[in-house]
MARVODREN-25099 format. One record per residue (C-alpha): x, y, z; residue number from 1. Coordinates in nm, 4 decimals, decimal comma. Last residue first. Layout:
N
+----------+----------+----------+-----+
:       c1 :       c2 :       c3 : seq :
+----------+----------+----------+-----+
:        X :        Y :        Z : NUM :
...
+----------+----------+----------+-----+
This chain:
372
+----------+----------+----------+-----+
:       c1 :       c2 :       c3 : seq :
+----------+----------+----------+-----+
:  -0,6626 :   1,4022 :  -0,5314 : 372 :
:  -0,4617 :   1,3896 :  -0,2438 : 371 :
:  -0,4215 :   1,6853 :  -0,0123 : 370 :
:  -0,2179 :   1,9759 :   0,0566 : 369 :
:  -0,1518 :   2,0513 :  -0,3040 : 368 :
:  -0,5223 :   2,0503 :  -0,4074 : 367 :
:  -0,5656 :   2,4329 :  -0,3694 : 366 :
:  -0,2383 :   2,5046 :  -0,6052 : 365 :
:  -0,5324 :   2,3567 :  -0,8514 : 364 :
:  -0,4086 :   2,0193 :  -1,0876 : 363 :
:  -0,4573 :   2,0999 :  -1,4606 : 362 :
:  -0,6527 :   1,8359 :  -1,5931 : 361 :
:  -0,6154 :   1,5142 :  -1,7760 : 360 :
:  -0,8771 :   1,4358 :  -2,0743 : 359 :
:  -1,0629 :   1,0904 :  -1,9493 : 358 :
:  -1,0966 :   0,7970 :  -2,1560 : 357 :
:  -1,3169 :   0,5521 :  -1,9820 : 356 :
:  -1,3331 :   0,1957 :  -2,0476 : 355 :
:  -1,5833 :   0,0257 :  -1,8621 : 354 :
:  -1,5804 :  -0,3910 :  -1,7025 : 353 :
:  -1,8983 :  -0,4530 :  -1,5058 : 352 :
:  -1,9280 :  -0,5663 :  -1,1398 : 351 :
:  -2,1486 :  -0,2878 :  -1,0544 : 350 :
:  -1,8881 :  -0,0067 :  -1,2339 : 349 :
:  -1,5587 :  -0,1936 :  -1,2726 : 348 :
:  -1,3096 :   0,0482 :  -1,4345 : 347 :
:  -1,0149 :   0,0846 :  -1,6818 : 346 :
:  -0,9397 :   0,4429 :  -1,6945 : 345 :
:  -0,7298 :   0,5903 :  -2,0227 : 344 :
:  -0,5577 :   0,8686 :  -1,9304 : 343 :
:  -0,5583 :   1,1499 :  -2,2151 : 342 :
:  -0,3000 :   1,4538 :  -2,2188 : 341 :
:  -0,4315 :   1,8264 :  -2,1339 : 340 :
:  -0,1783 :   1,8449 :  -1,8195 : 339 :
:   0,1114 :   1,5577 :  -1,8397 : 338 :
:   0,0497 :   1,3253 :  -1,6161 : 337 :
:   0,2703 :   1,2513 :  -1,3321 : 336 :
:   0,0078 :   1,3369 :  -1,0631 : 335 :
:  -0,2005 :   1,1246 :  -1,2322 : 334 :
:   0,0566 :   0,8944 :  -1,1776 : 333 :
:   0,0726 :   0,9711 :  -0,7758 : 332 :
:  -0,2435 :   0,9328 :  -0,7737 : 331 :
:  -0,3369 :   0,6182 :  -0,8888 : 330 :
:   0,0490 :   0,5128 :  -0,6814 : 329 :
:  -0,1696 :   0,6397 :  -0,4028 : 328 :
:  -0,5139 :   0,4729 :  -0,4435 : 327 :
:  -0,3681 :   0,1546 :  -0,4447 : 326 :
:  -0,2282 :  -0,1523 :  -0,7096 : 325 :
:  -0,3496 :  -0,0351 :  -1,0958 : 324 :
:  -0,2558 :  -0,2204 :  -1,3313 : 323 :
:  -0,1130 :  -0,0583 :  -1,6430 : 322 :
:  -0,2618 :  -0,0360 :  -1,9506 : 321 :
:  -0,3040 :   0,3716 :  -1,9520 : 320 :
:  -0,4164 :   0,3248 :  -1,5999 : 319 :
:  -0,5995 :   0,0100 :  -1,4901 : 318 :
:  -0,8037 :  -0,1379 :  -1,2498 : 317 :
:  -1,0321 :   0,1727 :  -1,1070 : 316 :
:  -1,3568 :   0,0629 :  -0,9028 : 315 :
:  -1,6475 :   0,2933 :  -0,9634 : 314 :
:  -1,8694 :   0,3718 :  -0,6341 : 313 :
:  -1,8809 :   0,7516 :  -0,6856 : 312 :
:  -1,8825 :   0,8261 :  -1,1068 : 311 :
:  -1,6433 :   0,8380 :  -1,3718 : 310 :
:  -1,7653 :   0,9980 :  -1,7169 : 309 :
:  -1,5103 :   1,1880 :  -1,8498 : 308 :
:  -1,6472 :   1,5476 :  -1,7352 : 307 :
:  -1,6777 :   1,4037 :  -1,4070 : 306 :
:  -1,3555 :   1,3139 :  -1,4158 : 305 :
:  -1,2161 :   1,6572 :  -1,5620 : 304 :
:  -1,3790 :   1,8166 :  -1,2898 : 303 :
:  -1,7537 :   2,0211 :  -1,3170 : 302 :
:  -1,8292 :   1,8931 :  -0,9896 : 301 :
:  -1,5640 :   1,6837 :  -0,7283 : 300 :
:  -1,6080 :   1,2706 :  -0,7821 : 299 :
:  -1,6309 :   1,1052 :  -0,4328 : 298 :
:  -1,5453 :   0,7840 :  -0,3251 : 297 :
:  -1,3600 :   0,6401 :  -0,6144 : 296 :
:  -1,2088 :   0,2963 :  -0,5273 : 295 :
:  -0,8912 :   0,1617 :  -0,6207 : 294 :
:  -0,7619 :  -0,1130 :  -0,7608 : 293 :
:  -0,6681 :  -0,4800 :  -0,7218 : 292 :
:  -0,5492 :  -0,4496 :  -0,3458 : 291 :
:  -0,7600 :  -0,6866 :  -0,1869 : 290 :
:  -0,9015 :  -0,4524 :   0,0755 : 289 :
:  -0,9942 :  -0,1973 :  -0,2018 : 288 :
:  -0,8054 :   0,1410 :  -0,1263 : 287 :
:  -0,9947 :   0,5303 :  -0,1700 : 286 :
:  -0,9769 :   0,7849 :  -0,3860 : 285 :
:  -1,1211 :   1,0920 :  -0,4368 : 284 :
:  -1,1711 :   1,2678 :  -0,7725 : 283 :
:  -1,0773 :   1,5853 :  -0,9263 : 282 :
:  -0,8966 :   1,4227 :  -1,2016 : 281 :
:  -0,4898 :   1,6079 :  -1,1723 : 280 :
:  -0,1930 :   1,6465 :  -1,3705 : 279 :
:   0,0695 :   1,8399 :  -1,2470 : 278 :
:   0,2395 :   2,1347 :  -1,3470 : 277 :
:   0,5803 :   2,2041 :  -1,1781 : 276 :
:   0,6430 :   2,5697 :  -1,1230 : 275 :
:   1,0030 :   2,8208 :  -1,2281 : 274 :
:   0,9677 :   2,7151 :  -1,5689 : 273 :
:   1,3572 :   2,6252 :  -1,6790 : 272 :
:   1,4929 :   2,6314 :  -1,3197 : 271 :
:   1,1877 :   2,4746 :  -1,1806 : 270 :
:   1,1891 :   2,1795 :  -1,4412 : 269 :
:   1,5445 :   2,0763 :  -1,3640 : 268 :
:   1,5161 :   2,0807 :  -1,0076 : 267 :
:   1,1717 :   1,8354 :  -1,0735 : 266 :
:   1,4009 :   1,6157 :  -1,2806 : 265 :
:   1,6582 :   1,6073 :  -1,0781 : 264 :
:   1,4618 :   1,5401 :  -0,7506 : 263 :
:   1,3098 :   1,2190 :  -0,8002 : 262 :
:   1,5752 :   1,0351 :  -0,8843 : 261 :
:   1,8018 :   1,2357 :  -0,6454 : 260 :
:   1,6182 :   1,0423 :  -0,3897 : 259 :
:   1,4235 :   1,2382 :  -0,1137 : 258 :
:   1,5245 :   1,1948 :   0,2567 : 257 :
:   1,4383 :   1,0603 :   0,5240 : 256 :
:   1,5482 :   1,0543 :   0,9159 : 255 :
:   1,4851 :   0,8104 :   1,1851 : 254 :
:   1,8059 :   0,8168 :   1,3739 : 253 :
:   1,6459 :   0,9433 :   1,6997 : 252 :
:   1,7289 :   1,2671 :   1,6121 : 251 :
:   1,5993 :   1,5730 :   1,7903 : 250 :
:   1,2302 :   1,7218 :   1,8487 : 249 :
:   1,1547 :   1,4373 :   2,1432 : 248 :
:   0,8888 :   1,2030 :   1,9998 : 247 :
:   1,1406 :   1,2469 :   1,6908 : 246 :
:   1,0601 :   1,1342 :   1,2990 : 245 :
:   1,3083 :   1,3658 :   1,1025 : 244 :
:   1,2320 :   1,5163 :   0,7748 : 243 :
:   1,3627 :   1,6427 :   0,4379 : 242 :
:   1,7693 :   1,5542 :   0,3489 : 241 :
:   1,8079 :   1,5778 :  -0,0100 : 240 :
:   1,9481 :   1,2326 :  -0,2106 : 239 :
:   2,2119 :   1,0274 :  -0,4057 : 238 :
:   2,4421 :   1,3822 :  -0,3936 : 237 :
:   2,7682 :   1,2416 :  -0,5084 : 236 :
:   3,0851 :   1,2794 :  -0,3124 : 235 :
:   3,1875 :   0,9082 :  -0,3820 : 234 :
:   3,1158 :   0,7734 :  -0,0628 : 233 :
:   2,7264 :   0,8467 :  -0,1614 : 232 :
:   2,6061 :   1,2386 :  -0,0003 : 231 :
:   2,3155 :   1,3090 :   0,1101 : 230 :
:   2,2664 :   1,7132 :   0,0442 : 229 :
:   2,1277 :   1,9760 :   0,2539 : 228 :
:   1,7187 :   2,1169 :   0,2707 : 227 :
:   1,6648 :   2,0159 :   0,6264 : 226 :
:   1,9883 :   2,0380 :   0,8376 : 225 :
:   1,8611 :   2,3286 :   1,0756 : 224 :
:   1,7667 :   2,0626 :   1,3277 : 223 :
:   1,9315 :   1,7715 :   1,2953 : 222 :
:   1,9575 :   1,4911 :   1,0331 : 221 :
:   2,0997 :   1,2071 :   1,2445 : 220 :
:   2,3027 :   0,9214 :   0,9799 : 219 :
:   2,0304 :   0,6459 :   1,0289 : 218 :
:   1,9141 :   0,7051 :   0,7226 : 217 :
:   1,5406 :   0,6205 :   0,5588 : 216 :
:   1,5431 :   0,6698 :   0,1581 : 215 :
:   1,2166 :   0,8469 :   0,1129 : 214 :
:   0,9546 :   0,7163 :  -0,1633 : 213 :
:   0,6774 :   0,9649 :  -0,0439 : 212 :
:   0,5470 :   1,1000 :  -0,4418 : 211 :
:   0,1717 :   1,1044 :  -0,3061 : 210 :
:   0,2247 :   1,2952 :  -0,0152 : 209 :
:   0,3829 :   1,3493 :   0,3191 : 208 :
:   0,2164 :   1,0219 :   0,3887 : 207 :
:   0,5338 :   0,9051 :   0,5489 : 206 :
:   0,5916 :   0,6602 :   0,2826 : 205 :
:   0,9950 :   0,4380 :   0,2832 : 204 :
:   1,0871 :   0,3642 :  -0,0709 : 203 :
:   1,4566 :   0,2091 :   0,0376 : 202 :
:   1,5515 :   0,1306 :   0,3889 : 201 :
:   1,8361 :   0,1942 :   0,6649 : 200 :
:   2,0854 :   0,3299 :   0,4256 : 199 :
:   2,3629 :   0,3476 :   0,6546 : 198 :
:   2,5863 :   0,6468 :   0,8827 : 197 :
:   2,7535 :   0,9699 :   0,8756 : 196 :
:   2,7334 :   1,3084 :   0,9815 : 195 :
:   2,8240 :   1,6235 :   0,8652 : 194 :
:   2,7989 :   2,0211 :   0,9721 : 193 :
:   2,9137 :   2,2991 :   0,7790 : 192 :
:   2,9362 :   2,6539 :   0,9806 : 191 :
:   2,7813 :   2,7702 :   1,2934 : 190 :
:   2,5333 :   3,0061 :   1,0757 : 189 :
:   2,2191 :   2,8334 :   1,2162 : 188 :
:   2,2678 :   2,4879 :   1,0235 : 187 :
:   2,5124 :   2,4344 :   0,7353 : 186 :
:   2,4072 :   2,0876 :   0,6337 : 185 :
:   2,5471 :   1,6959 :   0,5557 : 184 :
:   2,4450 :   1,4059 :   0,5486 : 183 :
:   2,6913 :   1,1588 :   0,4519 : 182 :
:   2,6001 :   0,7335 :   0,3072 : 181 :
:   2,7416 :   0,4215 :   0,4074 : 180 :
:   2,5616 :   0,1368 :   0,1817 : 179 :
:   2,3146 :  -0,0780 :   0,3987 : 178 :
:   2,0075 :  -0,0723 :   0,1969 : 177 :
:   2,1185 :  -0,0374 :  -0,1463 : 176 :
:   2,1962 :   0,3029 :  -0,3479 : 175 :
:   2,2304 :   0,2087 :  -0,7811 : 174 :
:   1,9064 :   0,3749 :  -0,8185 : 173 :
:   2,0033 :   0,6988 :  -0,6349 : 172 :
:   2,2318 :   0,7807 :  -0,9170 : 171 :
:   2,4685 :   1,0801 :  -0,7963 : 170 :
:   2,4491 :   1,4662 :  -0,8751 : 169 :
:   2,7055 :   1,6623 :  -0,8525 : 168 :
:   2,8450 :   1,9350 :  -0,5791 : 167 :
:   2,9087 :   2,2821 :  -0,6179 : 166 :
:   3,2017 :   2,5344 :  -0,5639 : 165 :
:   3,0936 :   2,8977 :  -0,6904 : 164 :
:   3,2512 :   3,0535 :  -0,9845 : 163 :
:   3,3587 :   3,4607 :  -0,9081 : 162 :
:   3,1317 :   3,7571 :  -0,9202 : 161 :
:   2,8353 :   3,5919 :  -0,6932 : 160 :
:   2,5059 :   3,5594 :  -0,7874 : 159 :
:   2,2669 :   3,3725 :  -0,5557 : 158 :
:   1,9607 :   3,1264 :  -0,6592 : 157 :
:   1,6721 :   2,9088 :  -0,5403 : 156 :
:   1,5466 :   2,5900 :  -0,6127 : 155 :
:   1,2719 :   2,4023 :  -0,4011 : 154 :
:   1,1593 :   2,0646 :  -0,3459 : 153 :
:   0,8722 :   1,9332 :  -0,0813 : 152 :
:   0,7832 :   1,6835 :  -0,2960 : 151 :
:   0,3924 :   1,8427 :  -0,3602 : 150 :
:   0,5355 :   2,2046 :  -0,2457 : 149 :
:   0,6854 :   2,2294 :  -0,6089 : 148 :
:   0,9108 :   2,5424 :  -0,5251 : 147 :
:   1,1051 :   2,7812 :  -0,8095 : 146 :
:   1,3626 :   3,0087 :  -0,8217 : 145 :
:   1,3518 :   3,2229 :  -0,5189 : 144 :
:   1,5958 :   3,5075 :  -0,5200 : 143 :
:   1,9188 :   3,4838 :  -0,2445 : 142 :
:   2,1077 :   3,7779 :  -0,0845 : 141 :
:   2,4311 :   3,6040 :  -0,0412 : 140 :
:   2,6833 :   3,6188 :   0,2202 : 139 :
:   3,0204 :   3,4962 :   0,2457 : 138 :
:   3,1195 :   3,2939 :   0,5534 : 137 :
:   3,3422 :   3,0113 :   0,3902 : 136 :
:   3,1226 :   2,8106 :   0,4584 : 135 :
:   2,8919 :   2,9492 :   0,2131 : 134 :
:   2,5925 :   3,2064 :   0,4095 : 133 :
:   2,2752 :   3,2706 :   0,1716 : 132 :
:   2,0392 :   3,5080 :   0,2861 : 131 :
:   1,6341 :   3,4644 :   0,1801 : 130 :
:   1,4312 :   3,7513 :   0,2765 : 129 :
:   1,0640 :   3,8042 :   0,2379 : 128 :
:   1,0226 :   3,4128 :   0,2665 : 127 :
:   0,6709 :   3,2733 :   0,2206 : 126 :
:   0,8223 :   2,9275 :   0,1881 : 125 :
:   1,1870 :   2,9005 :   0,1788 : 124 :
:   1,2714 :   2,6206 :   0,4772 : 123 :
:   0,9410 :   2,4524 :   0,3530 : 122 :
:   1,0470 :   2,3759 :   0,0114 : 121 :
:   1,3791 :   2,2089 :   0,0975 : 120 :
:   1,6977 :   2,2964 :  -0,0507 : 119 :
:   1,8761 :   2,3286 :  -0,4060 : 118 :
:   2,0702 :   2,6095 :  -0,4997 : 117 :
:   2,2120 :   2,7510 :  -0,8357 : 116 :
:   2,4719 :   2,9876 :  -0,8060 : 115 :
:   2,6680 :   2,9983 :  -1,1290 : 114 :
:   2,8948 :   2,7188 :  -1,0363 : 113 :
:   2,6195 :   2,4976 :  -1,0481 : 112 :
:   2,4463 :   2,2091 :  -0,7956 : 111 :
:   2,5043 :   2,4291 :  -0,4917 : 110 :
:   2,3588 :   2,2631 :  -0,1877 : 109 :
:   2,0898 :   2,3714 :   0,0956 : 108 :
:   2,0643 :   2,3923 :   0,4387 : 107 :
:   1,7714 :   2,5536 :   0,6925 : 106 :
:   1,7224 :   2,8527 :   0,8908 : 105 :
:   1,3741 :   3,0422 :   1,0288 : 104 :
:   1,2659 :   3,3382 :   1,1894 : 103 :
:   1,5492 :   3,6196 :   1,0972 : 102 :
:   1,3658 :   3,9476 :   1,1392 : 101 :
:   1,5465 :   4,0607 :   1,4993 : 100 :
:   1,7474 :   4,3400 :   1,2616 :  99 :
:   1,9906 :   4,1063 :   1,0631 :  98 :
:   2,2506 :   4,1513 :   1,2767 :  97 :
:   2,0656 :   4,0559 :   1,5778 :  96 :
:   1,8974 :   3,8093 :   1,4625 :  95 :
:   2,2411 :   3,6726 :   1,4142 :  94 :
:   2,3190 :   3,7024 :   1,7229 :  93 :
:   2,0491 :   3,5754 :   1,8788 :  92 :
:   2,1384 :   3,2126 :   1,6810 :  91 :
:   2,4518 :   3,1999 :   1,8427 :  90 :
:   2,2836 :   3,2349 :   2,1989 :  89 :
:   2,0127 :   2,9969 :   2,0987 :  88 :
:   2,2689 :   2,7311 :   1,9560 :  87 :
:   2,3632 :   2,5687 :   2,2900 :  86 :
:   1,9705 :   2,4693 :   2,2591 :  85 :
:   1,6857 :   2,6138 :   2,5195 :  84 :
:   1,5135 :   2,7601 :   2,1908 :  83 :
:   1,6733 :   2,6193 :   1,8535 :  82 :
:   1,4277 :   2,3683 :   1,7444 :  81 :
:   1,1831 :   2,6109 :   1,8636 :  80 :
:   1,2248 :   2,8774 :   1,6120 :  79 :
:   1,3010 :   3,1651 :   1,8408 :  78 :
:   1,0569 :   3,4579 :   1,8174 :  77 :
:   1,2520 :   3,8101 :   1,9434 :  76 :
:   0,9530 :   4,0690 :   1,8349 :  75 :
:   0,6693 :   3,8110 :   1,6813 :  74 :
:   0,4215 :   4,0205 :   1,5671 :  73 :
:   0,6574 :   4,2941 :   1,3110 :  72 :
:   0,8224 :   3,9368 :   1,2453 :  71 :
:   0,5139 :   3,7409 :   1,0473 :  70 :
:   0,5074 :   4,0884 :   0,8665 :  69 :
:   0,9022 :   4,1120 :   0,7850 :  68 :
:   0,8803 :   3,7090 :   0,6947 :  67 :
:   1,2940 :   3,6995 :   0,6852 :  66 :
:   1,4725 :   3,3277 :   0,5950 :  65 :
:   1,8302 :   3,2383 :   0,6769 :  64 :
:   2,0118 :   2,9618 :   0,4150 :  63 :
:   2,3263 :   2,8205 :   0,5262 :  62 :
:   2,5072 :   2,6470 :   0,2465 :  61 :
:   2,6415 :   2,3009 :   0,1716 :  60 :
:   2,8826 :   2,3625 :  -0,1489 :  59 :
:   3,2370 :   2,4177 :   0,0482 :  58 :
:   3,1304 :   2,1034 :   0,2001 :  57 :
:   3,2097 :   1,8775 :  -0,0845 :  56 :
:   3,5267 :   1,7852 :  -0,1420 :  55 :
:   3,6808 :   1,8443 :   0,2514 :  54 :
:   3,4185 :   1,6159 :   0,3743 :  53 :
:   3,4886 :   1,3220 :   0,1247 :  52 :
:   3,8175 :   1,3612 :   0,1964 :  51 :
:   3,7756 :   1,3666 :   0,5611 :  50 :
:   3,5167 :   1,0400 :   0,6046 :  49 :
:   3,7996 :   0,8484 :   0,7634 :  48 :
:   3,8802 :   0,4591 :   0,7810 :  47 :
:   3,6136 :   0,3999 :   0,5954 :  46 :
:   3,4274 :   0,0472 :   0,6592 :  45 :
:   3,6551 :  -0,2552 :   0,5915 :  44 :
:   3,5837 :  -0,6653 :   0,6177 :  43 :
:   3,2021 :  -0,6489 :   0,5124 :  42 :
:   3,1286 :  -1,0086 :   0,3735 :  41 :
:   3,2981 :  -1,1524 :   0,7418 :  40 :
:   3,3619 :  -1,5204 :   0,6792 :  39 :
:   3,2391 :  -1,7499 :   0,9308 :  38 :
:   3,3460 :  -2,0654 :   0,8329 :  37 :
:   3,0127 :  -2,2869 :   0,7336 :  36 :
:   2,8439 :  -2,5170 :   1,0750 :  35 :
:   2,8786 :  -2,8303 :   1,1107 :  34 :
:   2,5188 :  -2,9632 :   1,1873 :  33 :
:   2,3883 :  -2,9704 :   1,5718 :  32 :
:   2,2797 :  -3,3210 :   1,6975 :  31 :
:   2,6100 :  -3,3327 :   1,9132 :  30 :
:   2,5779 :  -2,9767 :   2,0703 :  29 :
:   2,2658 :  -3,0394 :   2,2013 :  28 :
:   2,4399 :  -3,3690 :   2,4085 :  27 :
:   2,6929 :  -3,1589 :   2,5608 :  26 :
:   2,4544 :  -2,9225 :   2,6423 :  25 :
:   2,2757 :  -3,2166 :   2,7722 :  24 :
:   2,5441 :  -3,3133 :   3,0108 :  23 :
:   2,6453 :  -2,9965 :   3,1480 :  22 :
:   2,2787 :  -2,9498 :   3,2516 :  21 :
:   2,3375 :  -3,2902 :   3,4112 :  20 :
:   2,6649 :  -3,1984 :   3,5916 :  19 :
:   2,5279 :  -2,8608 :   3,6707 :  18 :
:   2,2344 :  -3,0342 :   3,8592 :  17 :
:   2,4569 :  -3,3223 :   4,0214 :  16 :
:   2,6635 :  -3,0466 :   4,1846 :  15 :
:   2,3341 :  -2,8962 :   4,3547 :  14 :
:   2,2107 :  -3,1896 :   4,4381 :  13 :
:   2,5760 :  -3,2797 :   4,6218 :  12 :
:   2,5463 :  -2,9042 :   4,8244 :  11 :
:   2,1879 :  -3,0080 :   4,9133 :  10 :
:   2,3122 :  -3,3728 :   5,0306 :   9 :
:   2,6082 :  -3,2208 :   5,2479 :   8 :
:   2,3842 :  -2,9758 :   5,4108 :   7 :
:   2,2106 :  -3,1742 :   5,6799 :   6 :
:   2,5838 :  -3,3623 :   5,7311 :   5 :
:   2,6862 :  -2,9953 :   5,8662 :   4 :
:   2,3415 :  -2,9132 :   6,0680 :   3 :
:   2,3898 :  -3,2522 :   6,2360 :   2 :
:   2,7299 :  -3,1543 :   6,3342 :   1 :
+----------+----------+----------+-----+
């Protein structure tokens, strides 16, 4: 009995305790403003991504790449985002039929009916053998166009007796963080292979190199889908899918790829010249912590700026009027230049303003894998 009434004045502190909190919720919700009608602003995704998928996936190729003397070393060599993959046995037999040489596989697009292909400069690189497989399982023996290994970009080309389906270009300009977007690829031979999802962010720098201004999806880019197209919801390529970021070798939802603003003009230039000259000062650069310029750290011998006159230690502020912000958008409009033109440098050499007019060079193949 004791134990009983012992308990009745825990069990009433226990009701007075929800009473009170009830109390000042009560009283919270009294000194909050009226809040606005909740109007969704997105009231309808897509109700199905199939007529977007039948347009344009007869253009999304397979592209299979032979090194004959990287193979004659490597007898049976799985690339290892297929190894231990439901795609290894699929991907056997295809080494199979074409002689255990196949090392490598990527996507690409078809921006012409007469067999022009865009992909990724990496899945083509050093290729003996490029094959071309459309989804509708013809194959192609493919001839390399043109690569610019600075964005990563290559063209490439197949010629076929009949017209060729192909995609178009769309303004990546007019994309906004948040707008649905496709990826799509041919990977391994298994046929065409889409997935969908949002613009995640805009101008996105992975230090791939100076031109990084990736759009970042959250549509999965898989293995064997580097090189194919992004499509916009109207069946426009906005974009080509380049690189994942993966602790684990699959998609984590981090992927990137380049903006068809960048890549029309540089597609454009490799089918007419096959190479993309760049412009280029032989000089290192560096950032100044309060981002008004950039510093030179080391000036390479007999280089068009040393020839101009820039020395270790100057401080760049300007480029042809403009101001300069870091070393990498320096570079990257350098880059730009126009071999043989004239940049004009405005600099702060011990505290005092120069102008130096410097005569743009020719930027080495040696200098593509790093940043001068």
């Amino acid at each position: 009995m004791n134990r009983l009434l012992h308990g009745l004045p825990c069990m009433a502190l226990a009701y007075l305790c929800c009473t009170s909190l009830l109390s000042n919720d009560a009283a919270r919700a009294d000194t909050l403003p009226p809040f606005a009608p909740a109007v969704p602003l997105v009231v309808a995704g897509p109700v199905s991504f199939a007529p977007l998928v039948r347009k344009v996936v007869p253009a999304v190729v397979n592209i299979a790449v032979t090194r004959d003397d990287f193979a004659a070393d490597n007898h049976h060599k799985l690339p290892s985002s297929v190894k231990g993959t439901p795609l290894e046995r699929r991907y056997r037999e295809r080494m199979r039929h074409h002689g255990d040489e196949l090392l490598e596989a990527g996507s690409g697009f078809l921006i012409a009916s007469s067999g022009i292909i865009v992909t990724n400069g990496h899945v083509v690189e050093d290729a003996d053998t490029i094959t071309v497989s459309l989804a509708s399982g013809k194959e192609f023996t493919a001839t390399l166009v043109g690569v610019d290994p600075l964005t990563d970009i290559a063209v490439i080309k197949i010629i076929s007796p009949d017209p060729l389906p192909f995609v178009e270009w769309g303004d990546s300009r007019q994309v906004q963080v948040g707008d649905w977007i496709m990826a799509a690829g041919n990977p391994f031979g298994l046929g065409s292979s889409v997935t969908a999802g949002i613009v995640s962010a805009r101008g996105r720098d992975i230090g791939a190199s100076p031109f990084d201004d990736f759009l970042q999806l959250d549509a999965p880019i898989n293995p064997g889908n580097s090189g194919g197209p992004t499509f916009n919801l109207a069946g426009q390529v906005v974009a080509l899918n380049t690189a994942i970021v993966s602790p684990t070798g699959g998609s984590v939802g981090l992927g990137f790829s380049i903006p068809s603003e960048i890549v029309i003009p540089i597609v454009e230039t490799l089918r007419q010249t096959g190479h993309i000259d760049r412009g280029w000062l032989g000089a290192t650069l560096d950032d100044v912590a309060i981002h008004n310029g950039t510093k030179v750290t080391e000036v390479d011998r007999d280089s068009p700026a040393a020839r101009g006159g820039l020395r270790k230690g100057d401080i760049i502020t300007m480029l042809n009027g403009e101001h300069v912000d870091t070393a990498r958008a320096m570079i990257r409009a350098i880059a730009a230049a126009k071999p043989g033109s004239n940049a004009t440098l405005a600099i702060l050499r011990n505290n005092h303003p120069q102008t130096l007019s410097i005569r743009v060079g020719l930027r080495p193949i040696s200098e593509d894998g790093g940043f001068h």
